[in-house]
N, C-alpha and C positions, 0 to 999 in steps of 0.2 A: 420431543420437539427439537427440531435443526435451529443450532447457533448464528444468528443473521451477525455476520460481519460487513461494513463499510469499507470501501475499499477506497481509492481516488484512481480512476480508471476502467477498464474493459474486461470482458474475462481474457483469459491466458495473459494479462499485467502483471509484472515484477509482485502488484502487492496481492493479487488473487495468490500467487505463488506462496509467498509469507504464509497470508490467514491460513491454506492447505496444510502446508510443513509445519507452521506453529500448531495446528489443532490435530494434526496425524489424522489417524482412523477417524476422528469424531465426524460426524456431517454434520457439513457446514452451508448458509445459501450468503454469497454474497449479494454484497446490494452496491451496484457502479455507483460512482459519484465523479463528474464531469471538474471540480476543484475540490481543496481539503478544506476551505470553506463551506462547502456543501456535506462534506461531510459530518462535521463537528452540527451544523443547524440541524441535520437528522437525530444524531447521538443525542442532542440537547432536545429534541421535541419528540425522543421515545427512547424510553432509557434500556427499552429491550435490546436494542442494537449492541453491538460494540464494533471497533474501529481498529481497523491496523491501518498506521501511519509512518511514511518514513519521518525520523527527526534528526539522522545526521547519514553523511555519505562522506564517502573517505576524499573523493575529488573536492566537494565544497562543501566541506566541515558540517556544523549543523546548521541546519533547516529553519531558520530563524522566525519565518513564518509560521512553521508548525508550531514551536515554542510555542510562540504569540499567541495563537488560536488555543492552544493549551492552558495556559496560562491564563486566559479571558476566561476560558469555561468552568465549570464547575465538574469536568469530567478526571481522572487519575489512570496515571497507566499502572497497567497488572499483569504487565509480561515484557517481554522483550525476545526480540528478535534477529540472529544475524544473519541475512541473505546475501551471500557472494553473489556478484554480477560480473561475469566479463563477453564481452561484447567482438565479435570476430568479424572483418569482412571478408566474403567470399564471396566466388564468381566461377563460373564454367570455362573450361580449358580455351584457350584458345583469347578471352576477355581483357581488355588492357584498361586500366580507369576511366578512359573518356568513355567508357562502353559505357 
């Protein structure tokens, strides 16, 4: 049976990224979640689930809401994860920023 992970977001999101690289080869199905609000009320109301959640970022520290929501739950983390993000703008020859 496929590992359902919680995500906060879309598939191809930073955290679908995570759950992939954190779980390698295993199959996995994630399950979107629209806030990390939403996701903790799933994790809590079926405990088959589990969650990858960001809880710090190197631009603004940590995630203090997730804390919180962490914290409130009765859920434990059991891995950790570190995903590099760098982010590039790019445009076609010729493009100047007001493009």
């Amino acid at each position: 049976m496929n590992k359902k992970i919680t995500i906060q977001g879309i598939a191809g999101c930073y955290h679908e990224a995570a759950a992939r690289s954190y779980f390698g080869e295993e199959e996995i199905e994630t399950v979107p979640c629209s806030t990390f609000p939403e996701m903790f009320d799933r994790m809590n109301n079926d405990r088959s689930l589990l969650g990858i959640i960001a809880i710090e970022n190197t631009i603004a520290g940590s995630i203090l809401q997730n804390h919180e929501l962490l914290r409130k739950s009765e859920l434990s983390i059991i891995g950790e994860y570190k995903l590099r993000i760098s982010h590039v703008l790019a445009a076609l020859p010729g493009e100047t920023m007001d493009d």
